[in-house]
C-alpha positions in Angstrom: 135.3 106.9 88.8 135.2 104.4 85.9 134.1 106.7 82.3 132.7 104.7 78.9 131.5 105.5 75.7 127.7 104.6 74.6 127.8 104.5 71.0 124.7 104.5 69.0 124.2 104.2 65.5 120.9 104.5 63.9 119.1 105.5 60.9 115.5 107.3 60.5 112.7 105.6 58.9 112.1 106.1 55.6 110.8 109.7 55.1 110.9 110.8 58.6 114.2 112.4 59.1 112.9 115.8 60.2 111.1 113.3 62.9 114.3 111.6 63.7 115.7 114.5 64.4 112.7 116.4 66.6 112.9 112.9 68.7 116.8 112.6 69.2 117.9 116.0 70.1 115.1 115.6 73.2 116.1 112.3 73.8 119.5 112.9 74.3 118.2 115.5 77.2 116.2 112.8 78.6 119.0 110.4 78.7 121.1 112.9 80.3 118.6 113.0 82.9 119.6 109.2 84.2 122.7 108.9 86.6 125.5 108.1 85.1 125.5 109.9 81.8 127.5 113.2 82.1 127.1 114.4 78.1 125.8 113.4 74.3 126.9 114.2 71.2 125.0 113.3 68.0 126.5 113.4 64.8 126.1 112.9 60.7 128.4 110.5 58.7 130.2 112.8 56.3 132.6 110.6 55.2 133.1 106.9 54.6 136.9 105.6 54.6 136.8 102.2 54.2 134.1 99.6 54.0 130.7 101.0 52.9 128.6 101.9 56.6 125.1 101.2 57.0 124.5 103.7 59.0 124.2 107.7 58.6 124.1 108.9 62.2 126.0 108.2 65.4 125.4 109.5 68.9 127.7 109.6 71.5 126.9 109.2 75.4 130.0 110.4 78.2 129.4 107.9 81.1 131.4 107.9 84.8 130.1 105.1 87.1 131.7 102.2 88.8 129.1 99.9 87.6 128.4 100.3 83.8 126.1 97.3 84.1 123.6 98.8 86.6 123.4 102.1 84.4 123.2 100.5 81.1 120.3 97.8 82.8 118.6 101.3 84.0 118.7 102.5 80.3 117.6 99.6 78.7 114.5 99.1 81.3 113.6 102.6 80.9 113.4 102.3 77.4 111.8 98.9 77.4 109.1 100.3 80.0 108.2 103.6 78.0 109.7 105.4 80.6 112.2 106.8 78.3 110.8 108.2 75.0 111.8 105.7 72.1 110.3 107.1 68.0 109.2 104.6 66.0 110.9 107.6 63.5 114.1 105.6 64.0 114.7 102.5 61.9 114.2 99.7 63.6 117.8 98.1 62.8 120.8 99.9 64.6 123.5 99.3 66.8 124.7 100.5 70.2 128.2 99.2 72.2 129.6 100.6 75.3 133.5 101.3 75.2 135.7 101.8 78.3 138.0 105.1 78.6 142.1 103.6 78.6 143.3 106.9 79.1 143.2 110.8 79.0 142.2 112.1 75.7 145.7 113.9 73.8 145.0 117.0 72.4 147.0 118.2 69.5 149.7 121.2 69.8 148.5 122.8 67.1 144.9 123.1 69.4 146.8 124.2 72.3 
């Protein structure tokens, strides 16, 4: 089985962070819901090291299919249906990209 990386990066609208928030930690449950998707991750930029991001949060989506394009069509026609739940809390600029595993991850000695 073929495994990706959905990346999203967003921003709340102004003011409605504690909204953002509310919305995303469900919505990653109700995208976990779809086949495909086997786990989610959001996260906070605490750190910028290099050019200047323009976005503060990232979410990340573990996927195992062997036909990305027929899960990510599913997503984005659940989301353009309003069968999946999509907050106007959430800026309406963002990005998303889908990135294909090359490998096994390498965990560091010092982990082990």
């Amino acid at each position: 089985m073929r495994r990706y990386k959905l990346v999203a990066m967003t921003n709340p609208s102004e003011g409605r962070t504690a909204e953002y928030d509310t919305w995303y930690d469900a919505h990653l449950r109700e995208v976990l819901a779809l086949p495909g998707f086997k786990s989610a991750q959001r996260f906070r930029l605490a750190k910028e090291l290099g050019a200047e991001s323009t976005f503060s949060f990232l979410a990340i989506y573990e996927v195992e299919t062997e036909d990305i394009d027929r899960v990510m069509a599913d997503l984005i026609d659940r989301a353009t249906t309003g069968r999946l739940s999509i907050s106007d809390a959430v800026a309406p600029k963002n990005y998303a990209a889908v990135y294909e595993e090359l490998g096994p991850a390498i965990i560091s000695e010092a982990a082990i």
